[in-house]
C-alpha positions as CSV (number, residue, x, y, z in Angstrom):
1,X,8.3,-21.3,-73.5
2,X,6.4,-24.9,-72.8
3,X,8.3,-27.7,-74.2
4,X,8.0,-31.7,-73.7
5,X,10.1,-33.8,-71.9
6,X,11.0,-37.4,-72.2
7,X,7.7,-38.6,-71.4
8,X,5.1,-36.5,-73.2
9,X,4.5,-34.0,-70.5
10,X,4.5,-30.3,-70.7
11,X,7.2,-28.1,-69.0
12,X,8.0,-24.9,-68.8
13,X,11.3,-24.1,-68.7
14,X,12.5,-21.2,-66.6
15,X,13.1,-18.2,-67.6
16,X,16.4,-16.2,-66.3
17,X,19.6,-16.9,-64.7
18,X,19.1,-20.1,-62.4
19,X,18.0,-19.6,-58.8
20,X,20.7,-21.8,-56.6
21,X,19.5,-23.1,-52.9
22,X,21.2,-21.4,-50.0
23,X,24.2,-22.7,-48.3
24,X,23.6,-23.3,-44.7
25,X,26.2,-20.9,-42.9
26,X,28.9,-23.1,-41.2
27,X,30.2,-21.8,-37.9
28,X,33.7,-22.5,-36.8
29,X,34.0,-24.1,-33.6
30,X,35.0,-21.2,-31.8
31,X,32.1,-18.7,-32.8
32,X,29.8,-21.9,-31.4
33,X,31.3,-21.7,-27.9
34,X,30.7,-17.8,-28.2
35,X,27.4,-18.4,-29.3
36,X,26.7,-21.2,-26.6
37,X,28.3,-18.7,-23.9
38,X,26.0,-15.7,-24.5
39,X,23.1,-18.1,-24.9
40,X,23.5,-19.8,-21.8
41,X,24.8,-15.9,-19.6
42,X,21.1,-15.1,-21.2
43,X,19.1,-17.8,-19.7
44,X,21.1,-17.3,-16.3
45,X,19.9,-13.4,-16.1
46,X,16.6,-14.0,-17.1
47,X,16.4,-16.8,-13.9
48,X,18.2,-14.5,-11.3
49,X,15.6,-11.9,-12.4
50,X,13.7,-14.4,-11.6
51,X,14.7,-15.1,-8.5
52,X,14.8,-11.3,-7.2
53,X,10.8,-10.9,-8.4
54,X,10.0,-14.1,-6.1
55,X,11.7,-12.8,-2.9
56,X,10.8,-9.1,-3.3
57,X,7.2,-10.6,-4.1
58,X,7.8,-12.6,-0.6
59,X,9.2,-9.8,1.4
60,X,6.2,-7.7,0.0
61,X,4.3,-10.1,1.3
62,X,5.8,-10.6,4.7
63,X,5.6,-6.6,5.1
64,X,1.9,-6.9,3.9
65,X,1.1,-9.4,6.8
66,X,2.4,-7.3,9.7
67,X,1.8,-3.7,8.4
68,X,-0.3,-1.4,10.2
69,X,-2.3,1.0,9.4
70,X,-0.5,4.6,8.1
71,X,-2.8,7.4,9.4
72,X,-4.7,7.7,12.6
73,X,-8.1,9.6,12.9
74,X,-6.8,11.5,16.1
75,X,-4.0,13.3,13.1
76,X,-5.0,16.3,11.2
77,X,-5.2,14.7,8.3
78,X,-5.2,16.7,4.6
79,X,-6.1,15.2,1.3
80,X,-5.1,17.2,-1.7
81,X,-6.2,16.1,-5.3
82,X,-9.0,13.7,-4.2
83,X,-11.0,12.4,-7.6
84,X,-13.4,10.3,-6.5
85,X,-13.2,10.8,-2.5
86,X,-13.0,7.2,-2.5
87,X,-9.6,6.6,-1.1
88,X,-10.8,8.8,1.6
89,X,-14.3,7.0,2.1
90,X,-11.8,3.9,2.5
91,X,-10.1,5.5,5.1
92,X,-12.7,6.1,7.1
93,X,-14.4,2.2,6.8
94,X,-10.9,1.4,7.7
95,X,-10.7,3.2,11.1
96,X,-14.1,2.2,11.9
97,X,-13.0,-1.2,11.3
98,X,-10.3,-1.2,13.4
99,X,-12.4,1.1,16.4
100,X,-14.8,-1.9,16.5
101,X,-12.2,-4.4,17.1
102,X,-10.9,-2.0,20.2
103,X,-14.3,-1.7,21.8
104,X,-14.8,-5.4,21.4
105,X,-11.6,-5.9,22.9
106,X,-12.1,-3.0,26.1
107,X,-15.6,-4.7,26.4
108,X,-14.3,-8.0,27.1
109,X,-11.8,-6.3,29.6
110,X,-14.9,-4.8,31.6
111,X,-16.7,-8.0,31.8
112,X,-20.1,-7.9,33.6
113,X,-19.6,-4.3,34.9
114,X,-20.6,-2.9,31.6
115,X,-18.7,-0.9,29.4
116,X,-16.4,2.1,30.7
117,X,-15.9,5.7,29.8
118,X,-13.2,4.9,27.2
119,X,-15.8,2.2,25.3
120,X,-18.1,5.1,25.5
121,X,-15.7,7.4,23.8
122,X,-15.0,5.1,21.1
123,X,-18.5,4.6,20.2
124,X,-19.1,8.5,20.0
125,X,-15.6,8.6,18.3
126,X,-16.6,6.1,15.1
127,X,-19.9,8.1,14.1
128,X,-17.8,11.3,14.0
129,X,-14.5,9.4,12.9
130,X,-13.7,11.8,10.1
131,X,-13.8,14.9,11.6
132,X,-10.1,15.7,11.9
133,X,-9.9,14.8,8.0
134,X,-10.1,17.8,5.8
135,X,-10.4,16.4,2.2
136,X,-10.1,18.7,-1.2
137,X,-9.9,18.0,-4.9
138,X,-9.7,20.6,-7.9
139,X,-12.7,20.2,-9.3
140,X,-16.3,22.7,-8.7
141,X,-19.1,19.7,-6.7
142,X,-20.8,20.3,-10.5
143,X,-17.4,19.3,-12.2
144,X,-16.6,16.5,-10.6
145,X,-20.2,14.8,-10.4
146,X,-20.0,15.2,-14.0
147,X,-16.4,13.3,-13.9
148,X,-17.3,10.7,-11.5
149,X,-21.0,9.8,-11.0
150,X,-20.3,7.9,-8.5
151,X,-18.4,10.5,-5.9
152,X,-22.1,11.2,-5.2
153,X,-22.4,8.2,-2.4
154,X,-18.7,8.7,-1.1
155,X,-19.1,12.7,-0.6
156,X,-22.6,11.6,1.8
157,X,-20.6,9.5,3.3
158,X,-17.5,10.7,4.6
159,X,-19.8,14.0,5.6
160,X,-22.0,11.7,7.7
161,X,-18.6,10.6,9.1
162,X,-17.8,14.8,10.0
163,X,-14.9,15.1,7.1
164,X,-14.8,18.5,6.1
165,X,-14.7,18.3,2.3
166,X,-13.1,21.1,0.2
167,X,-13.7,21.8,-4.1
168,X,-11.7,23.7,-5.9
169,X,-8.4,23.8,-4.0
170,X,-5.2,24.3,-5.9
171,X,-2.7,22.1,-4.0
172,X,0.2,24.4,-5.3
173,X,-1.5,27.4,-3.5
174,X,-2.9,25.7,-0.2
175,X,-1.5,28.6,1.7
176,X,-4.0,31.4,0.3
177,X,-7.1,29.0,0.2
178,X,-9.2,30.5,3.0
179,X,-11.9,27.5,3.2
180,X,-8.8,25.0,3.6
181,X,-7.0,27.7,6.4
182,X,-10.8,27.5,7.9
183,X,-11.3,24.0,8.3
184,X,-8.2,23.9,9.9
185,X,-9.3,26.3,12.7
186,X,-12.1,23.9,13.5
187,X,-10.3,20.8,14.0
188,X,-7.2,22.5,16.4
189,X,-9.9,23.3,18.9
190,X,-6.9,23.3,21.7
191,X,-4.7,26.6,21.8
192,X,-1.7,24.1,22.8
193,X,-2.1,22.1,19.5
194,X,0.3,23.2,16.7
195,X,-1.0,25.6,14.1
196,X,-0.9,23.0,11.0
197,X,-1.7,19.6,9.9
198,X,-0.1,16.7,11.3
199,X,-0.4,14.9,7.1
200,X,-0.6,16.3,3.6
201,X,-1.3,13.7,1.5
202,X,-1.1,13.3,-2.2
203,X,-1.9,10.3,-3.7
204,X,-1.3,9.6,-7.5
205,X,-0.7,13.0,-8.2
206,X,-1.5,13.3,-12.1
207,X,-2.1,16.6,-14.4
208,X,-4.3,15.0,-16.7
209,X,-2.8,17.1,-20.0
210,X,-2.1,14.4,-22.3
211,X,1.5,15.9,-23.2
212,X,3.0,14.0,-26.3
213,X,6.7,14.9,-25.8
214,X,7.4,13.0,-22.9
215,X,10.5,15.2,-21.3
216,X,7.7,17.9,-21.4
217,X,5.5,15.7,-19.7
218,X,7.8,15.2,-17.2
219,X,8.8,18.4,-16.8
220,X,5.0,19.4,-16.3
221,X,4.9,16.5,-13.1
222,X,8.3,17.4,-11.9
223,X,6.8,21.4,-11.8
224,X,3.5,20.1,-10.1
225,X,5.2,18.1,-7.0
226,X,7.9,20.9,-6.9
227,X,4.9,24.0,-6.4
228,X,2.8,21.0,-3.9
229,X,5.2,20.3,-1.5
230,X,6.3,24.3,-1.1
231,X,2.7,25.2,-0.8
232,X,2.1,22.4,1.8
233,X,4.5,23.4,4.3
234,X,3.0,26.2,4.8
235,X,0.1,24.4,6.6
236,X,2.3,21.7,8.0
237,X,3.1,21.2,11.5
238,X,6.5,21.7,12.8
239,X,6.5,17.8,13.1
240,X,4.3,17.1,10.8
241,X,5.0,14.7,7.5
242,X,4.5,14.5,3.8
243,X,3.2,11.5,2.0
244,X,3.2,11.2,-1.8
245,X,2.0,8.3,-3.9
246,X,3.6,7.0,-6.9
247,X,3.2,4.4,-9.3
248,X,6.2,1.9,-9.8
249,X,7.8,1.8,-13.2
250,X,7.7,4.8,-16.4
251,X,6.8,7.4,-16.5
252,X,6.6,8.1,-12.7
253,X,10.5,7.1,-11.9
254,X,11.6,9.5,-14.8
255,X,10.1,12.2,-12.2
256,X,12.7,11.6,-9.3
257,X,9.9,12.5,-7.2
258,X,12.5,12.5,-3.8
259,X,15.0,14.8,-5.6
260,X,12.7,17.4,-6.7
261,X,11.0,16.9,-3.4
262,X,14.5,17.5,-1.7
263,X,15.7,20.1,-4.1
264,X,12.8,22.8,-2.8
265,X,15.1,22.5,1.1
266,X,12.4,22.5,2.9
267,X,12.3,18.8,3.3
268,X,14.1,15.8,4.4
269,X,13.4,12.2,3.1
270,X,12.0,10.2,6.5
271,X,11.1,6.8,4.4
272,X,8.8,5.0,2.1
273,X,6.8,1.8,2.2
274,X,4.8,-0.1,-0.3
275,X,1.2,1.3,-1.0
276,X,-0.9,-1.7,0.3
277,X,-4.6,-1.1,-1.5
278,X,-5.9,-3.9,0.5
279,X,-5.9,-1.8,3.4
280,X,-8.1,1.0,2.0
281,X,-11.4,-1.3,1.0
282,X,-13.7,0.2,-1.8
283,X,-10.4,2.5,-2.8
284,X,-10.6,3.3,-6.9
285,X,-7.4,4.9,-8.3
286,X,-9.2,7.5,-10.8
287,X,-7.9,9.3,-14.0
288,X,-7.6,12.6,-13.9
289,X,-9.8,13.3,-16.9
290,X,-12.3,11.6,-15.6
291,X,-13.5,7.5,-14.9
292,X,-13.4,5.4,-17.3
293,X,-16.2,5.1,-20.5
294,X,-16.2,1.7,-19.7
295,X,-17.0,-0.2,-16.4
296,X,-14.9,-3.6,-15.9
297,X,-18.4,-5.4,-16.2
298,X,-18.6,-4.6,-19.7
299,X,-15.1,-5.0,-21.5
300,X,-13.6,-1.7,-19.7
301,X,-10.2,-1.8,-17.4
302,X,-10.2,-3.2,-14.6
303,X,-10.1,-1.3,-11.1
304,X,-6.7,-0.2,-9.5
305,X,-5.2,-2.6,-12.5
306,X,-2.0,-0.7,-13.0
307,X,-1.4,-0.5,-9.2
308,X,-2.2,-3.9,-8.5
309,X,0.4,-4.9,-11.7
310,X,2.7,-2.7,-11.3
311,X,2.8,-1.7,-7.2
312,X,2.7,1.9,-5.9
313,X,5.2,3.4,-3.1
314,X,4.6,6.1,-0.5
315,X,7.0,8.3,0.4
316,X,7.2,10.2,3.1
317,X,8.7,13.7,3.9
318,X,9.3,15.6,7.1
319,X,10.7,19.3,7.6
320,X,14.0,20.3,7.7
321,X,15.5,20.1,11.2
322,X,13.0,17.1,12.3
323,X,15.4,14.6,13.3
324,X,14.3,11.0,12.5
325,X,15.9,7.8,11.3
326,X,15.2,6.4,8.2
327,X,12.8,3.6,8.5
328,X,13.4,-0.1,8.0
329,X,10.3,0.3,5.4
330,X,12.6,1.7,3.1
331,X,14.1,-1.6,2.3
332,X,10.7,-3.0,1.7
333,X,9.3,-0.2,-0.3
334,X,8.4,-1.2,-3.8
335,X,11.6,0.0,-6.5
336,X,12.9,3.2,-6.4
337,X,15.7,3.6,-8.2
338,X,15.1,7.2,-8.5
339,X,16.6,7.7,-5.4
């Protein structure tokens, strides 16, 4: 209904019960000092955290600085579930890396009386650098150029470099692959040499099934390193070691890769350490399904991004009755509460 008021002017008047303003809430003095408490234990957690990210960051750091190279080209080194053979292309520029700076060093030892047997060695060591490395993924050579169209250059590569390279290898059944058993006969040339390899390694291992429930999904991973690691010690050296690689953070800690690892009693936990990409230069963590749709250059995720976010931890694993001490690495290692 419009009516007019004092003035002339139209109104309307409302309609209904009247609407009346909120009463601010009024807080007794002692629910203030609660709320002031919790505000303030709040804002102290969220510093200590912190705190505790700058030091680990720190110590991460310090470890970074000093660490050394894992893996030596004189081992008998296996990869299992390789996607793009990058990370071991990456090995390999590594080791010739550091093989240069050892010949540049023994040459300046020899002085003007030329270079000596052992700078001889080195230089026929780095054009065959790879050959103790056997390295295998799951997929046919068809498959996985189809995956990753770029494996192309890092398969020519590490076979220049004498890596034997391996498709179709099921890492839960390593034992009964006869290629794999092969190129293991032609790198232990020497009858004394232990039957074996001296490394398995598995980095980032990853079905690739896209499993909705996550406890399934879990369950799936859990299954996977559980079959791996009783399959690789069949081809493992008495003394020989493990080495898995996990991301930091969900879903990878819900796997408790150690205790399922530990839980097959074949293996001991030796230690872990912080997965340093740096070291590994041209390294590109893959999915399995596949690389990316996208490159970085044009709006796609960037490389190694989760890694290089989140951190990624090796651990390592040795037989049962190998007796070693834990490693001071273990305190550096990147979070594993899963242990």
């Amino acid at each position: 209904m419009v009516k007019k008021g004092k003035k002339g002017k139209l109104y309307r008047k409302p309609v209904g019960p009247a609407v009346t303003p909120r009463k601010r809430q009024k807080f007794s003095s002692r629910r203030k000092k609660i709320l002031a408490e919790v505000t303030q234990r709040k804002r102290q957690k969220n510093q200590n955290e912190a705190v505790q990210k700058k030091k680990k960051a720190k110590k991460l750091q310090q470890y970074a600085q000093t660490a050394t190279l894992t893996y030596s080209p004189k081992e008998k080194i296996l990869l299992v579930g390789e996607g793009d053979f990058s990370f071991t292309a990456a090995l390999i520029r590594a080791w010739r890396k550091n093989n240069r700076k050892e010949i540049i060093g023994k040459n300046k030892v020899a002085g003007d009386d030329g270079p000596s047997d052992s700078v001889k060695d080195d230089e026929i060591l780095e054009d065959l650098i790879g050959f103790n490395v056997v390295s295998t993924c799951l997929d046919s050579e068809e498959e996985l150029l189809k995956k990753y169209p770029e494996a192309e250059k890092n398969l020519d590569f590490i076979d220049a470099a004498g890596t034997a390279i391996v498709h179709k290898v099921d890492c839960t059944k390593l034992f009964d692959n006869i290629d794999v058993l092969h190129a293991l006969s032609l790198i232990s040339q020497h009858e004394e040499e232990e039957a074996g390899f001296d490394k398995i390694i598995f980095n980032f291992p990853h079905l690739g099934c896209g499993i909705c429930d996550t406890n399934e999904n879990v369950k799936q991973h859990q299954d996977l390193i559980r079959d791996f690691c009783t399959s690789a010690y069949k081809v493992l050296a008495p003394n020989g070691q493990l080495h898995i690689t996990v991301k930091n953070g969900e879903p990878y800690q819900s796997w408790k890769v150690s205790k399922i690892v530990l839980e097959t009693n074949f293996w001991t936990v030796r230690n872990a350490f912080p997965f340093l990409i740096d070291q590994y230069p041209g390294y590109q963590h893959r999915r399995t399904l596949g690389a990316a749709k996208k490159l970085e250059e044009v709006g796609g995720p960037k490389r190694n991004a989760d890694i290089n976010k989140f951190g990624a931890r090796t651990i390592v694993f040795s037989p049962k009755g190998d007796d070693v001490g834990v490693s001071e690495n273990v305190s550096v290692a990147a979070s594993s509460d899963e242990e």
